[in-house]
N, C-alpha and C positions, 0 to 999 in steps of 0.2 A: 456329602462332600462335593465340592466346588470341583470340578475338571477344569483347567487350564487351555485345555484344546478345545472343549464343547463348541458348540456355535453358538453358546448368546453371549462369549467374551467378545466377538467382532462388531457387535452394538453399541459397544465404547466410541469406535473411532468413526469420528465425525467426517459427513461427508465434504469433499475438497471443495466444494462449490453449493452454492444456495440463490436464491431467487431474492432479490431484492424488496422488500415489501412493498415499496414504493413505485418503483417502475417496473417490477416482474421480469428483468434481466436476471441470467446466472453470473455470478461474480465468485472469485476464487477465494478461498480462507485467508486472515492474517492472523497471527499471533496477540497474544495478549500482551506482548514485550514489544510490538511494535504500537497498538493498541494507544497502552499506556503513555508512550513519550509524545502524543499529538493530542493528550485531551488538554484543556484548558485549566481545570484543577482535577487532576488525578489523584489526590484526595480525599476527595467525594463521589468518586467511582467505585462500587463496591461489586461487580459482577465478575468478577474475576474467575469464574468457573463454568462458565457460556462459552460457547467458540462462537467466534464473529468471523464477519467479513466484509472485503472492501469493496465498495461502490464507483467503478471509474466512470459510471456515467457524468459528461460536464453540465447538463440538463436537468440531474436529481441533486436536491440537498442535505442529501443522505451522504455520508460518508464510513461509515460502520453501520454494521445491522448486525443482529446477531439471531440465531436458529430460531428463535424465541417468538421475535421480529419485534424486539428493543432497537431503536434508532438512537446512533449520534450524526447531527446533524454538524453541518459546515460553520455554524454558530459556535459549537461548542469543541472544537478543533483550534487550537493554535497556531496550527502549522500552515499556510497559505496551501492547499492541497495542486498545486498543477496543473492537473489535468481537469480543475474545476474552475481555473483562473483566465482570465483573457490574455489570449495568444501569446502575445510577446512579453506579458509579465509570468507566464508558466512558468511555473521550474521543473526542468528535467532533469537535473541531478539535486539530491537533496545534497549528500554528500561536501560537493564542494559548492554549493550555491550557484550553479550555472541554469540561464533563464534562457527559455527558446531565442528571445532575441542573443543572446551571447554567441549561440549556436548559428546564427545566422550569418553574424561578426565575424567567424571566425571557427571554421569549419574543421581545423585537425585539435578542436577541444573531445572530441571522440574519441581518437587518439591519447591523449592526455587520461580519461576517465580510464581507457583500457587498461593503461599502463599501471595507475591505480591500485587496479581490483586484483592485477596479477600482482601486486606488490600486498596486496592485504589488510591496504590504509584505505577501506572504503568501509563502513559502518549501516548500508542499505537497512538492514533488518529493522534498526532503530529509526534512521534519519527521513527514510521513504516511507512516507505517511501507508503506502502499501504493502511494506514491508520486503518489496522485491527489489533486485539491481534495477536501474534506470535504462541499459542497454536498447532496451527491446522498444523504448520509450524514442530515441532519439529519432529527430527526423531522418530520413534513408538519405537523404542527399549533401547530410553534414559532416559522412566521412568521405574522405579523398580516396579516390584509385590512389 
């Protein structure tokens, strides 16, 4: 009989973080539901029961990997990834389509994204090729005192 408590149940859950094949950086888990809305033909993705993770180095052309060390690359992404794009065409909010240069333009769009997330009309999970809020992402000097 199976115990519920034993200790080989805690072998299930995968760890938050994993080492990039490619560059040997730790990078933080993403979902399969965010995964999914950035491949190119999700389709013909059939790994659906791997846990992966995202690659924010702008250097690797990795951008999923998963425990395995199955790589999707920046090729096979649809979504222009950000923090993998030159400067001023990055996007830091996937959400509403705001690009580092926007942010530069016009600096209470921080402002604007906050207001957002507290309203509940921000979709990160899916829209952020990482699957996290873009907050943490913005430049420090785009929000106003």
């Amino acid at each position: 009989m199976v115990d519920c408590c034993s200790p080989g149940t805690t072998d299930t859950v995968p760890p938050s973080t994993r080492r990039c094949p490619k560059n040997g950086i730790e990078y933080h888990n993403v979902s399969v539901r965010t995964l999914v809305h950035h491949l190119k033909q999700p389709w013909r993705w059939h790994s659906h029961n791997r846990n992966y993770y995202f690659c924010a180095d702008p250097g690797c052309d990795v951008v999923y990997f998963s425990e395995d060390g199955e790589v999707i690359l920046k090729s096979q992404i649809r979504t222009l990834t950000g923090m993998k794009e030159a400067p001023n065409d990055a996007l830091v909010c996937y959400c509403f389509g705001i690009t580092m240069a926007d942010t530069l333009i016009n600096p209470g769009l921080k402002d604007f994204i906050i207001e957002q997330t507290k309203l509940g009309l921000c979709s990160c999970e899916t829209s952020n090729p990482s699957g996290r809020c873009c907050l943490k992402d913005f430049p420090h000097d785009s929000h106003h005192a």
